[in-house]
DSSP file (Angstrom, degrees, kcal/mol; ACC not computed):
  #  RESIDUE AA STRUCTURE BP1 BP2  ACC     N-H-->O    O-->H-N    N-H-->O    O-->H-N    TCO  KAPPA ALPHA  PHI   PSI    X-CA   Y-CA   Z-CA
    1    1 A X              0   0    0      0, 0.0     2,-0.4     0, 0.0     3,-0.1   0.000 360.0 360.0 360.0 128.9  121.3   63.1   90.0
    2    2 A X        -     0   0    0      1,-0.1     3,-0.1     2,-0.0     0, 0.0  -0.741 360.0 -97.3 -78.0 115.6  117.6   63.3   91.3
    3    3 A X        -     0   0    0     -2,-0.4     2,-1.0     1,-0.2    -1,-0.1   0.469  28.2-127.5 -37.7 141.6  115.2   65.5   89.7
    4    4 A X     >  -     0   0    0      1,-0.2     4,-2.8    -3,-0.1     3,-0.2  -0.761  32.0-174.9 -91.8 105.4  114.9   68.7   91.8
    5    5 A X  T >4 S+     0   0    0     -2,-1.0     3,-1.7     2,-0.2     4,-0.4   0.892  79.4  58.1 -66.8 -97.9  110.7   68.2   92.0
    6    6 A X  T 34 S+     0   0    0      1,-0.3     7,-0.3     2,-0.2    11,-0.2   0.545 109.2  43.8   1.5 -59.5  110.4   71.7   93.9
    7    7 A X  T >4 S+     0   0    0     -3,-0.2     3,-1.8     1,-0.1    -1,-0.3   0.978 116.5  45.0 -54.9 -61.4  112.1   73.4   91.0
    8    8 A X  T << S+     0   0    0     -4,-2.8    -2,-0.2    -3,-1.7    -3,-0.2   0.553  93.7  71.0 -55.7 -28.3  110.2   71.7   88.4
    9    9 A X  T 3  S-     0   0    0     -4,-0.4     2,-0.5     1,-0.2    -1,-0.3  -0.026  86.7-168.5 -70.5   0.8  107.1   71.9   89.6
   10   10 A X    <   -     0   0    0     -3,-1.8    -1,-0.2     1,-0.2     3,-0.2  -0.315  64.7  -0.2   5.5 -60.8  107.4   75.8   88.8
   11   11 A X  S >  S+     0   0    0     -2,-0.5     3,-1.4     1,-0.1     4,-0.3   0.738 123.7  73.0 -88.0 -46.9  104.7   78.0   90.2
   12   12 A X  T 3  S+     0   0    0      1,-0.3    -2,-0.2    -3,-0.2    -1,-0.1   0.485 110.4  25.6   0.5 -36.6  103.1   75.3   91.8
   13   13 A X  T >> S+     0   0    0     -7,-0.3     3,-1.6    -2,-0.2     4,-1.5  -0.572  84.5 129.6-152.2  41.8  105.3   74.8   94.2
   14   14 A X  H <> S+     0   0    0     -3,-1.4     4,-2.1     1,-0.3     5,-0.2   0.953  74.2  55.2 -91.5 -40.0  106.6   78.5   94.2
   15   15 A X  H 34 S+     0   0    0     -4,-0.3    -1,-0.3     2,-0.2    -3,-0.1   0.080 104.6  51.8-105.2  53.9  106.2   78.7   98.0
   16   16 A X  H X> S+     0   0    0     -3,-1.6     4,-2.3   -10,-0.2     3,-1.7   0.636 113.7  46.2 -79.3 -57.9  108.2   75.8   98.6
   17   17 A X  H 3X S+     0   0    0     -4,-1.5     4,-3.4     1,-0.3     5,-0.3   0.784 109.8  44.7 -54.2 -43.2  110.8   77.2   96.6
   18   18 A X  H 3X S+     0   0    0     -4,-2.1     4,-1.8     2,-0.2    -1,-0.3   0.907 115.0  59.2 -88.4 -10.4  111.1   80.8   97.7
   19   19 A X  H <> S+     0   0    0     -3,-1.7     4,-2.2     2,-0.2     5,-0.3   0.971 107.9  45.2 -41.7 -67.2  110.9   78.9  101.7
   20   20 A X  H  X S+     0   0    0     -4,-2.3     4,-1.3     1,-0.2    -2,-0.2   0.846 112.9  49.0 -77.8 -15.6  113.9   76.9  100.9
   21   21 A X  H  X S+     0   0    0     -4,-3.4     4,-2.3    -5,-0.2    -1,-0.2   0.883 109.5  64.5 -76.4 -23.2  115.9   80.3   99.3
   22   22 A X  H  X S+     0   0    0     -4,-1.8     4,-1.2    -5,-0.3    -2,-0.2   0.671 103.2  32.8  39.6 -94.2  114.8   81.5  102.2
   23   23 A X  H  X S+     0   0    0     -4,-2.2     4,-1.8     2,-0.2     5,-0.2   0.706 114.2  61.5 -84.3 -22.6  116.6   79.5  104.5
   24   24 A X  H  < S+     0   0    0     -4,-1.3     4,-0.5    -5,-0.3     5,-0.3   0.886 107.4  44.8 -86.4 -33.4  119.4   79.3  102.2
   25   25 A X  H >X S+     0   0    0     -4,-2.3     3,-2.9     2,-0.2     4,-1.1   0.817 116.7  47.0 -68.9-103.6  119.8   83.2  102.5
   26   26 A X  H 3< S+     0   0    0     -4,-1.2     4,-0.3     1,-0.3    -2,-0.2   0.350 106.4  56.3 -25.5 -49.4  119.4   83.1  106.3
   27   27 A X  T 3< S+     0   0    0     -4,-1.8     4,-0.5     1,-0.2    -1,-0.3   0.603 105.7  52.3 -60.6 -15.3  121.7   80.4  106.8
   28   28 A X  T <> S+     0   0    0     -3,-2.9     4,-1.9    -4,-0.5     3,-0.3   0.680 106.4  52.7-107.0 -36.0  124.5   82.3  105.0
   29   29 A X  H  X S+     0   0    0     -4,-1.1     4,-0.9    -5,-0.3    -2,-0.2   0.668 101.1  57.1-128.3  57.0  124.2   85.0  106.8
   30   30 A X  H  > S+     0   0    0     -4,-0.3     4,-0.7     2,-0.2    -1,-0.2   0.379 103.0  52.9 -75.2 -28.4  124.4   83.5  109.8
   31   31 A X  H  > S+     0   0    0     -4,-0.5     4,-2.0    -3,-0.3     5,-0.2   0.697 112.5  47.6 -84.5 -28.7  127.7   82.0  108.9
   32   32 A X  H >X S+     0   0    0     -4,-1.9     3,-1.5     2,-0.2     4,-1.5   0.830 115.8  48.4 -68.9 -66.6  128.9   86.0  108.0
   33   33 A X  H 3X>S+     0   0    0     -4,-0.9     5,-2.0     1,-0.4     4,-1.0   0.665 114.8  46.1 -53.5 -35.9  127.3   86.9  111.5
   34   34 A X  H 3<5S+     0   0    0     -4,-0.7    -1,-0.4     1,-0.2     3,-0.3   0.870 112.6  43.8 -64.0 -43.6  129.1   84.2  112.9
   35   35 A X  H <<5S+     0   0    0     -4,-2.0    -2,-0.2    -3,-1.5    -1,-0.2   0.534 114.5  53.3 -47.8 -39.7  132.4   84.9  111.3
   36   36 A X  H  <5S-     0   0    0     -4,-1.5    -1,-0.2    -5,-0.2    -2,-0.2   0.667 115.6-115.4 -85.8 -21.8  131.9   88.7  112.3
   37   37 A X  T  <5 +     0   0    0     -4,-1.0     2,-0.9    -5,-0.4    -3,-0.2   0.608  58.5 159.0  85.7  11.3  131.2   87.7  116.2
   38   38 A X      < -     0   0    0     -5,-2.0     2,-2.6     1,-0.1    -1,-0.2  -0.546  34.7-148.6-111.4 110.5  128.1   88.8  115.9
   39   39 A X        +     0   0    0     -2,-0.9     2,-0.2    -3,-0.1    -1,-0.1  -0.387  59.6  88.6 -80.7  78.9  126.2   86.9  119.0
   40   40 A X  S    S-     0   0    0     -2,-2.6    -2,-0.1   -10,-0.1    -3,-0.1  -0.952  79.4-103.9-171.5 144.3  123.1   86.6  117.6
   41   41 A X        -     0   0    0     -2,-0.2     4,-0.5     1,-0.2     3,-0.1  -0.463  33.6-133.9-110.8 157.1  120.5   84.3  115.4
   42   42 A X  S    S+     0   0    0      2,-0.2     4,-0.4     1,-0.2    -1,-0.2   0.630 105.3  60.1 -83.7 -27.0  120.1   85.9  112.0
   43   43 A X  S    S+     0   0    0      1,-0.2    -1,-0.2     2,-0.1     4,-0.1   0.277  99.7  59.3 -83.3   4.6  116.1   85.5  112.3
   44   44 A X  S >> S+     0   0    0     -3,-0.1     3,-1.3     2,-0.1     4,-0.8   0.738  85.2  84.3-122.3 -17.9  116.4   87.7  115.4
   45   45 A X  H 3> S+     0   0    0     -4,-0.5     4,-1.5     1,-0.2     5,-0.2   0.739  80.4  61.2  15.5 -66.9  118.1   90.8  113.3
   46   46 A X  H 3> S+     0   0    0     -4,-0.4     4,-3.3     2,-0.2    -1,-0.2   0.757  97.8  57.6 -76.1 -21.1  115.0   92.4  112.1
   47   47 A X  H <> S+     0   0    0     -3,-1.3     4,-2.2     2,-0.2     5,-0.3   0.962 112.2  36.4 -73.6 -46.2  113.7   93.0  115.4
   48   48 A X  H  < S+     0   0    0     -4,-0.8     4,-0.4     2,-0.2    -2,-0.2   0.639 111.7  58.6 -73.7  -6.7  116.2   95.0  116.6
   49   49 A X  H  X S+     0   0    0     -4,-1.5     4,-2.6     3,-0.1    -2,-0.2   0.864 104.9  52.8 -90.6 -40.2  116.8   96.5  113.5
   50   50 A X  H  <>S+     0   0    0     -4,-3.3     5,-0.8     2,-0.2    -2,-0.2   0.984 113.6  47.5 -54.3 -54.3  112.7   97.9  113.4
   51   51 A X  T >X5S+     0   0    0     -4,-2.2     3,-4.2     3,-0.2     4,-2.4   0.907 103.3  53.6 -46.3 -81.6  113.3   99.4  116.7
   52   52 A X  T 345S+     0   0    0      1,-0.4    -1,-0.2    -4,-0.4    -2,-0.2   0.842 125.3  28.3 -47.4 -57.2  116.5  101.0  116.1
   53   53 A X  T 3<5S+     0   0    0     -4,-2.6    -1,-0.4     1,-0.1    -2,-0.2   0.038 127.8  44.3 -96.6  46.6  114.6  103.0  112.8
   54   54 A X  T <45S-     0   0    0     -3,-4.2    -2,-0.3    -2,-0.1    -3,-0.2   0.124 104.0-129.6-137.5  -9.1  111.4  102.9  114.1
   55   55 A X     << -     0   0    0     -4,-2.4    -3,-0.1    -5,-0.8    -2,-0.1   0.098  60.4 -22.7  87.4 143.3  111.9  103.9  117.6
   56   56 A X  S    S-     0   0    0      1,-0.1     2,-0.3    43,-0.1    45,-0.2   0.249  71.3-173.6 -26.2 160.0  110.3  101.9  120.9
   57   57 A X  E     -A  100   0A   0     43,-1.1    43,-1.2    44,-0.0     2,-0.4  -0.957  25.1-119.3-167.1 146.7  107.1   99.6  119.7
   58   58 A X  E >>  -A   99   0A   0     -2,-0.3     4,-2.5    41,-0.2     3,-1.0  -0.809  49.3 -90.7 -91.9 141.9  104.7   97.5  121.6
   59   59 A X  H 3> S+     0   0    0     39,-0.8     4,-1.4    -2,-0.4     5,-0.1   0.798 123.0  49.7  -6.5 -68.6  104.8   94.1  120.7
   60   60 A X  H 3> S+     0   0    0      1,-0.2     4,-1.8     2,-0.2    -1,-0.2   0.788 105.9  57.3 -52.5 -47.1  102.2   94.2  118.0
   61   61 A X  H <> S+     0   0    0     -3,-1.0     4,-0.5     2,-0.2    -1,-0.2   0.778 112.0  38.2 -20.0 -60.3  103.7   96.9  116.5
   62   62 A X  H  X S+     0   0    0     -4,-2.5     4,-0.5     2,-0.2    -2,-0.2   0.551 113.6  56.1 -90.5  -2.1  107.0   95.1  116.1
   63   63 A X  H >X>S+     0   0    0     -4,-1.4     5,-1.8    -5,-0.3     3,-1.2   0.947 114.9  40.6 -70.1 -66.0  105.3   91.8  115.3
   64   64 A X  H 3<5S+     0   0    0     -4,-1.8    -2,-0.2     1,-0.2    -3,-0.1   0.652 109.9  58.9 -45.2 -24.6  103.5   93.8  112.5
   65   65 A X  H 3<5S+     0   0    0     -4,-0.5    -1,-0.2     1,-0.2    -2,-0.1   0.759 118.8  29.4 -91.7 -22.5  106.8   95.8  111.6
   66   66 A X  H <<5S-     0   0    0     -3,-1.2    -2,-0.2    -4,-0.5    -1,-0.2   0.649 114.4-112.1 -90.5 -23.8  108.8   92.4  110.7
   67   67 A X  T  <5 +     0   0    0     -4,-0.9    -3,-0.2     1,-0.3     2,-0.2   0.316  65.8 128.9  73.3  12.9  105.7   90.3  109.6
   68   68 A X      < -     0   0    0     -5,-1.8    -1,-0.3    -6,-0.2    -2,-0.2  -0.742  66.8 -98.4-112.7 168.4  105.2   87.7  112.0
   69   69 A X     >  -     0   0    0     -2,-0.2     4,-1.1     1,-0.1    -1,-0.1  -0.212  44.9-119.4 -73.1 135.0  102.4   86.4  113.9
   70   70 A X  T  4 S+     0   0    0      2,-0.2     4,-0.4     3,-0.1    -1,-0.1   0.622 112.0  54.9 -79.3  14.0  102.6   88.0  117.4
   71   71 A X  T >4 S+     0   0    0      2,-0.2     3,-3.8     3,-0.1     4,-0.1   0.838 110.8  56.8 -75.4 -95.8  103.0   84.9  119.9
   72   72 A X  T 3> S+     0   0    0      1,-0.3     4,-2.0     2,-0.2     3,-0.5   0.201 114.5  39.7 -49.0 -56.1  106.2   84.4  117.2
   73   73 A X  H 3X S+     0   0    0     -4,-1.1     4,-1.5     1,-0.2    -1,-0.3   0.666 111.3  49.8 -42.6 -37.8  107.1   87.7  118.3
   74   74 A X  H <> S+     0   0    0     -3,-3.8     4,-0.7    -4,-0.4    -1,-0.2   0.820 110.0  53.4 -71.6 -37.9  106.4   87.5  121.9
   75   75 A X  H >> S+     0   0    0     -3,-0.5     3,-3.3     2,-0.1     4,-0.6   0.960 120.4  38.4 -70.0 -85.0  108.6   83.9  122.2
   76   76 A X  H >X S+     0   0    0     -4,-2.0     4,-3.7     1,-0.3     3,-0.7   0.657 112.8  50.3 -38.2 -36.0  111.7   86.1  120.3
   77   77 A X  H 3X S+     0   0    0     -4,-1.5     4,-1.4     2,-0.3     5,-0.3   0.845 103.5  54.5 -63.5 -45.9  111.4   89.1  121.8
   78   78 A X  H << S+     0   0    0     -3,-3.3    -1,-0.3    -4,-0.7    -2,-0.2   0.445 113.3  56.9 -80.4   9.8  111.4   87.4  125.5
   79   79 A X  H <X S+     0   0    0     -3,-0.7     4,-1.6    -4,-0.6    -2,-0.3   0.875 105.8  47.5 -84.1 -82.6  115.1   85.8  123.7
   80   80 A X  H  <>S+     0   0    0     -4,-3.7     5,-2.9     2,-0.2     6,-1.2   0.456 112.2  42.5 -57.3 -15.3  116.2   88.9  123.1
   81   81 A X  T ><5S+     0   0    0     -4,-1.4     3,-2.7     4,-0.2     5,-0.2   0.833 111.4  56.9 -94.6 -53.4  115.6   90.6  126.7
   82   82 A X  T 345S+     0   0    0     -5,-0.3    -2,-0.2     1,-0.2    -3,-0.1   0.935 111.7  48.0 -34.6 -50.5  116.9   87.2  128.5
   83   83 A X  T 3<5S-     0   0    0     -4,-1.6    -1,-0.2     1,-0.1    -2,-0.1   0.637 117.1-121.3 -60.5 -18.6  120.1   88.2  126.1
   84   84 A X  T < 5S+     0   0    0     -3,-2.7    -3,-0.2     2,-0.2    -2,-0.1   0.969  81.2 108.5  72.4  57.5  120.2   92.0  127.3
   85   85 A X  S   <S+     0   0    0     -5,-2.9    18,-0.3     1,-0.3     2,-0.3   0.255  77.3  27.9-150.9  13.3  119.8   93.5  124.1
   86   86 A X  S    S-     0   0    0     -6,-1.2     2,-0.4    16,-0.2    -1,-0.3  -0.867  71.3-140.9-158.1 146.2  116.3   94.9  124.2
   87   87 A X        -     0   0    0     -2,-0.3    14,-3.3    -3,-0.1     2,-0.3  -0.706   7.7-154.1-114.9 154.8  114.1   96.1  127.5
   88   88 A X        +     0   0    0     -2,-0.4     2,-0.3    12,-0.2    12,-0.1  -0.985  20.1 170.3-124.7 134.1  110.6   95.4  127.8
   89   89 A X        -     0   0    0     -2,-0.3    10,-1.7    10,-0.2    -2,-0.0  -0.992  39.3 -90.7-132.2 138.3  108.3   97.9  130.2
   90   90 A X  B     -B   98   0B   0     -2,-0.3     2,-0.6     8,-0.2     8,-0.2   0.081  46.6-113.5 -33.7 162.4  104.6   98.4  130.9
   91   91 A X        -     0   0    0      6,-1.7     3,-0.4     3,-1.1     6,-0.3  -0.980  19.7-126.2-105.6 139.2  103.3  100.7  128.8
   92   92 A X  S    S+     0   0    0     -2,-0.6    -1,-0.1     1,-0.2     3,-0.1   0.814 107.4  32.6 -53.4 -60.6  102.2  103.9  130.8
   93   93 A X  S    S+     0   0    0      1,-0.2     2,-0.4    -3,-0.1    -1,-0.2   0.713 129.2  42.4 -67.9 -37.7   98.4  104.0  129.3
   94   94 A X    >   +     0   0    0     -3,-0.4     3,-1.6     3,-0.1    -3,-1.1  -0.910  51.4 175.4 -96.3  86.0   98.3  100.4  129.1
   95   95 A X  T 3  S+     0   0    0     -2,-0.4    -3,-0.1     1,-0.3    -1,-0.1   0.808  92.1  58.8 -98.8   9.8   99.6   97.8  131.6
   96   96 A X  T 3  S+     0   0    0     -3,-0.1    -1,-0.3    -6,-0.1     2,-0.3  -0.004 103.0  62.9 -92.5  40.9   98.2   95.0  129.5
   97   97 A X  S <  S-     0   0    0     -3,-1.6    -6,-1.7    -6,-0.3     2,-0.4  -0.971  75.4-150.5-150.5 152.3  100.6   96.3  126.4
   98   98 A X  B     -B   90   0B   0     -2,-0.3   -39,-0.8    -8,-0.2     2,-0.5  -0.923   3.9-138.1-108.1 132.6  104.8   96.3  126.6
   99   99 A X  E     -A   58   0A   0    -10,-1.7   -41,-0.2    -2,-0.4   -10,-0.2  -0.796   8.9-157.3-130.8 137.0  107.1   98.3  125.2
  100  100 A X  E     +A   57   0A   0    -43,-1.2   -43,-1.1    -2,-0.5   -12,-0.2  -0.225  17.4 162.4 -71.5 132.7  110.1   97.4  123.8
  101  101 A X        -     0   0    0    -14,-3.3     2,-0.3   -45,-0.2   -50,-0.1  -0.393  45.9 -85.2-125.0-148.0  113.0   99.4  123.3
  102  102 A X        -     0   0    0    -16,-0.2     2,-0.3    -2,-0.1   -16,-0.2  -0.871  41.3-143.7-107.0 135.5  117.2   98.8  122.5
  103  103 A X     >  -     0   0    0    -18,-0.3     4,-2.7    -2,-0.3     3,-0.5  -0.712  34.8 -99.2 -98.9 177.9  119.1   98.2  125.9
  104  104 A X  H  > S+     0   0    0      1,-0.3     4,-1.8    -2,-0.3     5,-0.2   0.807 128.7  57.0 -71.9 -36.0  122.4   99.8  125.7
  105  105 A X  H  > S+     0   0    0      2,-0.2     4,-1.7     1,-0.2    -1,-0.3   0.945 110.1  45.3 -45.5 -61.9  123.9   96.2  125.0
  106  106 A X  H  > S+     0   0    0     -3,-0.5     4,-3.2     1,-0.2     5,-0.2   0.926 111.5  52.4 -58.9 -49.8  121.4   96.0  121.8
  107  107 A X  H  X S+     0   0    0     -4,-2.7     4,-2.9     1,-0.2    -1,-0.2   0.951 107.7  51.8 -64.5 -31.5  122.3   99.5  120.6
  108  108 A X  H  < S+     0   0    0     -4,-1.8     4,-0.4     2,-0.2     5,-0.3   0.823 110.4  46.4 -44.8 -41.4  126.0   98.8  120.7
  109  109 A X  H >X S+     0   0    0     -4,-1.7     3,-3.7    -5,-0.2     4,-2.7   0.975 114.4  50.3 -72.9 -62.4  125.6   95.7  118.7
  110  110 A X  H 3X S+     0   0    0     -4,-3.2     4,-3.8     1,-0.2     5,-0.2   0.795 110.9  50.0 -18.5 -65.7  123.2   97.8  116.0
  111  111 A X  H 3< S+     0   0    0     -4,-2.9    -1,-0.2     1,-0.2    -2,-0.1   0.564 115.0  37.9 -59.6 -19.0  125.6  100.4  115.8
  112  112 A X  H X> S+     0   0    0     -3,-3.7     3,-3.0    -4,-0.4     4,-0.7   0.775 115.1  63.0-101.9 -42.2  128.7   98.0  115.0
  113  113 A X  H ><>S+     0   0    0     -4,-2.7     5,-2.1     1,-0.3     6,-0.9   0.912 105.0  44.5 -35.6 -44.2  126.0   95.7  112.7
  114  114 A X  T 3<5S+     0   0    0     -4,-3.8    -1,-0.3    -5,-0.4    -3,-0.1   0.735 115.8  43.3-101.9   7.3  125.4   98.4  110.4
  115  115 A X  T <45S+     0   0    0     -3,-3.0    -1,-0.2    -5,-0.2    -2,-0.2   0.218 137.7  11.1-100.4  22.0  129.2   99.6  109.9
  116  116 A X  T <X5S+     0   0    0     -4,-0.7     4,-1.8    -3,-0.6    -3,-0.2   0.311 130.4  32.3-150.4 -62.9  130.5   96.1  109.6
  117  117 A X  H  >5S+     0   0    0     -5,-0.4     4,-2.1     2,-0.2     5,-0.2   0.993 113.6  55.4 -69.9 -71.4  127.5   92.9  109.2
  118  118 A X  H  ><S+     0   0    0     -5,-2.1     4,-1.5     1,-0.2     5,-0.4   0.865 109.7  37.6 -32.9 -59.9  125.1   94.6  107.4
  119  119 A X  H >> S+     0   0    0     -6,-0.9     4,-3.7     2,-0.2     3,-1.1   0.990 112.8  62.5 -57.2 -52.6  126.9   95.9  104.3
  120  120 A X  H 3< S+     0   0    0     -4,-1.8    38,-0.3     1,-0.3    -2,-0.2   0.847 108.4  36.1 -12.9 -77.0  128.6   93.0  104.3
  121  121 A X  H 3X S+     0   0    0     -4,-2.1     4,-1.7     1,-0.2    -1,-0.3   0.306 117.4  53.3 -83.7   6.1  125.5   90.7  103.7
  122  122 A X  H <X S+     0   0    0     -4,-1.5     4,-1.8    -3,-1.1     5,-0.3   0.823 109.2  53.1 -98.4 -48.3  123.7   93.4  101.3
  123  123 A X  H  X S+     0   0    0     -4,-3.7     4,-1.5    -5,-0.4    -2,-0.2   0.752 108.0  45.4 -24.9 -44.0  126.8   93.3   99.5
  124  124 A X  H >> S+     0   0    0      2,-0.2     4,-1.9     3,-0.2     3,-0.5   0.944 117.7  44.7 -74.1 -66.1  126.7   89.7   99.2
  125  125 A X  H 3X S+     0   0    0     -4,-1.7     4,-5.0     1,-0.2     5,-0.5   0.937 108.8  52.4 -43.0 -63.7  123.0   89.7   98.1
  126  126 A X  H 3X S+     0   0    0     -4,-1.8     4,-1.6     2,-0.2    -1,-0.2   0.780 109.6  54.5 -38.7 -54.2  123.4   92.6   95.7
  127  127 A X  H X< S+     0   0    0     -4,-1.5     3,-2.2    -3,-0.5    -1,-0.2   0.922 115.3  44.2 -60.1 -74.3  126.6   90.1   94.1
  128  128 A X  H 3< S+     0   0    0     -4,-1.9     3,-0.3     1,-0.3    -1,-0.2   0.701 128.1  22.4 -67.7 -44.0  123.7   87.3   93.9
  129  129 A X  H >< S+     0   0    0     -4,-5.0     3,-1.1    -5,-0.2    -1,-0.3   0.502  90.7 107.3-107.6  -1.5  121.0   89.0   92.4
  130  130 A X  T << S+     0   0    0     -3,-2.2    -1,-0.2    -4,-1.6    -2,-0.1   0.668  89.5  33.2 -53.5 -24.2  123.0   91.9   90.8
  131  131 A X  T 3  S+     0   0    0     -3,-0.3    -1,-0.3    -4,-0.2     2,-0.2  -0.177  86.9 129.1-134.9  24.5  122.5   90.5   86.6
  132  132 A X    <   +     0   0    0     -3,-1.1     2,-0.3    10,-0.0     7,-0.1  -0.706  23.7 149.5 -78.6 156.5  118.9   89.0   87.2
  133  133 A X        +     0   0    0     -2,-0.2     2,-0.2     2,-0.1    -2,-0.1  -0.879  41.4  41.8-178.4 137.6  116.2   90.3   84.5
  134  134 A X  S    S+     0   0    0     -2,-0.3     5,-0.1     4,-0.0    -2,-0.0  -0.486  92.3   2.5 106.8-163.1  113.3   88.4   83.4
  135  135 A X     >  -     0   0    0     -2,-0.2     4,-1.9     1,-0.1     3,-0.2  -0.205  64.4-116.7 -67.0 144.9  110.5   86.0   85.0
  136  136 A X  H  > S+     0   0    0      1,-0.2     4,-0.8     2,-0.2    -1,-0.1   0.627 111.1  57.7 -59.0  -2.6  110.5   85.5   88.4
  137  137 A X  H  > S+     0   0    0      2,-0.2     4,-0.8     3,-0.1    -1,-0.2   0.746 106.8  42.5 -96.5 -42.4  111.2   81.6   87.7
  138  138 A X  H  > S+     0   0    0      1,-0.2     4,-0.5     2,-0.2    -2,-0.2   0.828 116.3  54.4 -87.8 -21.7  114.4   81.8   85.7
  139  139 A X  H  X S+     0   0    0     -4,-1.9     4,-1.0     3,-0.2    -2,-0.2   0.788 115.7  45.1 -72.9 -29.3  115.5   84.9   88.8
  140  140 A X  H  X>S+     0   0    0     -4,-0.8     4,-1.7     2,-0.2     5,-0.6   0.681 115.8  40.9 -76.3 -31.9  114.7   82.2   91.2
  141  141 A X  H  X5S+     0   0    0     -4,-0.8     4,-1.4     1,-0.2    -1,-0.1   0.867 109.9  51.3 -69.5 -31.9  116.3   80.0   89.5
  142  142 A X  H  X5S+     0   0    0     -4,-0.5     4,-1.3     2,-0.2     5,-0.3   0.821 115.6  50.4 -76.4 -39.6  119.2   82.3   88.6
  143  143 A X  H  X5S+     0   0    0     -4,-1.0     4,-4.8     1,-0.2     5,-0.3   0.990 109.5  53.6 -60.4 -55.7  119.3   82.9   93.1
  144  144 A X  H  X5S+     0   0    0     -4,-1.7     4,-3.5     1,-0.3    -1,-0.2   0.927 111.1  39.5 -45.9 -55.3  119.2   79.2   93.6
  145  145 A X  H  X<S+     0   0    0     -4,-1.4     4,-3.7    -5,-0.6     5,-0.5   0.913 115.5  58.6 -62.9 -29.0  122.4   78.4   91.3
  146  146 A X  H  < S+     0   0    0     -4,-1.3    -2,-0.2    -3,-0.2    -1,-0.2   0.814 106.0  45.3 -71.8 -34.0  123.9   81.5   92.8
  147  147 A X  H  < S+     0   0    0     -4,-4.8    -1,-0.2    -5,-0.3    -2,-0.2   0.919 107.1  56.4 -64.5 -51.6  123.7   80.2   95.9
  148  148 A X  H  < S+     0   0    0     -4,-3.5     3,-0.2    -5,-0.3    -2,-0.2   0.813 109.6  44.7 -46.4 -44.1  124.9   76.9   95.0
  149  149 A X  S  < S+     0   0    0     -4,-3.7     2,-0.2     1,-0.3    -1,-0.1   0.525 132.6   7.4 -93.9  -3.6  128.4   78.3   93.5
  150  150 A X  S    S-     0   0    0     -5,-0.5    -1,-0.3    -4,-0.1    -2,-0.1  -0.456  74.0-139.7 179.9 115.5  129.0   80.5   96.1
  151  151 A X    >   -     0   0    0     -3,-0.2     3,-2.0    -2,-0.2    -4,-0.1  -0.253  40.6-100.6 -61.0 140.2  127.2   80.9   99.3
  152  152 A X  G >  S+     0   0    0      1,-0.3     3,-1.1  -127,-0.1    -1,-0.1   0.893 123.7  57.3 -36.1 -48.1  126.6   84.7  100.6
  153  153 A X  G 3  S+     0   0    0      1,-0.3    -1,-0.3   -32,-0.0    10,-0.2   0.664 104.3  48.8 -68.2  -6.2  129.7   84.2  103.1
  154  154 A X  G <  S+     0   0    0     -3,-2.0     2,-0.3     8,-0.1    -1,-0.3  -0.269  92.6 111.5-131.5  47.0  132.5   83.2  100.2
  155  155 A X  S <  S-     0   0    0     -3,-1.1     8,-0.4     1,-0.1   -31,-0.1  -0.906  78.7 -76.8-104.9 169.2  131.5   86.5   97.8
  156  156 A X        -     0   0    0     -2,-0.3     2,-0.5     6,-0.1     5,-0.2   0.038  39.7-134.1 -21.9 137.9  133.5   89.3   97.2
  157  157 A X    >   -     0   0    0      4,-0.6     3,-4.8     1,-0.1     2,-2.8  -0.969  35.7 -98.2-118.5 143.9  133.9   91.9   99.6
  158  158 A X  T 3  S+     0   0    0     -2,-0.5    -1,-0.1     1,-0.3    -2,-0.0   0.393 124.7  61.5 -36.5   3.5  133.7   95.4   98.5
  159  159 A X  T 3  S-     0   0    0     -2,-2.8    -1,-0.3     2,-0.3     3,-0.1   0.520 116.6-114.6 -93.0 -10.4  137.4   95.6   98.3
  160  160 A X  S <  S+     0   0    0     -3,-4.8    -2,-0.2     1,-0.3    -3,-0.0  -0.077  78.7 126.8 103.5 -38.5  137.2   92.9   95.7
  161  161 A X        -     0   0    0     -5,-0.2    -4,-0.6    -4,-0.1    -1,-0.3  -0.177  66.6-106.2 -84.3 169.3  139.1   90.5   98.1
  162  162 A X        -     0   0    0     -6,-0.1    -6,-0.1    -3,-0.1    -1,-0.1  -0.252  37.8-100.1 -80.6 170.3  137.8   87.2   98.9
  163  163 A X        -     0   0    0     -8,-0.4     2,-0.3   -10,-0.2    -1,-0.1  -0.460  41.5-107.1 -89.7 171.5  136.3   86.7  102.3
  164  164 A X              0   0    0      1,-0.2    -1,-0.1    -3,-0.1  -129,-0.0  -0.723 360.0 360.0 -77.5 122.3  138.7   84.8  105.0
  165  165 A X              0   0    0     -2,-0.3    -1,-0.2   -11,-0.0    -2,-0.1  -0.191 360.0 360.0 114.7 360.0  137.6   81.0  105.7
């Protein structure tokens, strides 16, 4: 087996490392979101979840409320309106500024997301990261193997039974 260099390299390399758990968390729970029906990229989630608790947002706002830069925001955003699940309008004071709200399509998905997807995948996490203690390198370390033996989508589900697939 070939050294994992990323790992080894230990803080050095620390935001490789928490990049590639990262993706490995996004990509699992993309497979629950997938599994659930839930027609939507897992990296496009957080926008419609800051609106829906923070109430309509100008771009900038919701760039800032997610962390990304706000052309990254402006490309998703204009994703998510093509899709019907969030509306974009001047802003009244402004007509060089938008704001974005939930269209009735978006809130419908929100509203089934957080009694069904959501729990799901905090569930999942909470199983992954639930007995970590100690340096942030051996808890990375601890995510990473945890990831390996069982990917978010094949944990437990709060009934105790295992998920289907």
């Amino acid at each position: 087996m070939v050294e994992d260099i990323v790992r080894s390299f230990g803080f050095l390399s620390l935001g490789s490392r928490m990049k590639r758990v990262g993706e490995r968390l996004q990509a699992d729970t993309q497979r629950i979101m997938d599994e659930q029906g839930v027609a939507l990229q897992a990296s496009q989630f957080p926008f419609l979840a800051a609106i829906d608790r923070l109430g309509p947002l100008t771009i900038g706002e919701l760039a800032e409320a997610v962390g990304i830069t706000q052309p990254g925001a402006t490309r998703a955003l204009a994703q998510l309106v093509e899709a019907g699940l969030l509306d974009a309008e001047l802003a009244p004071d402004d007509q060089r500024r938008k704001i974005v709200s939930l269209s009735r399509k978006g809130r419908k998905l929100v509203e089934a997301a957080k009694k069904d997807t959501w729990p799901r995948i905090e569930r999942a996490v909470r199983d992954l990261c639930g007995e970590l203690s100690g340096p942030l390198l051996e808890q990375l370390a601890a995510i990473e193997d945890g990831l390996a033996a069982a990917p978010l989508d094949r944990r437990p589900l709060a009934n105790g039974k295992e998920p289907v697939g």
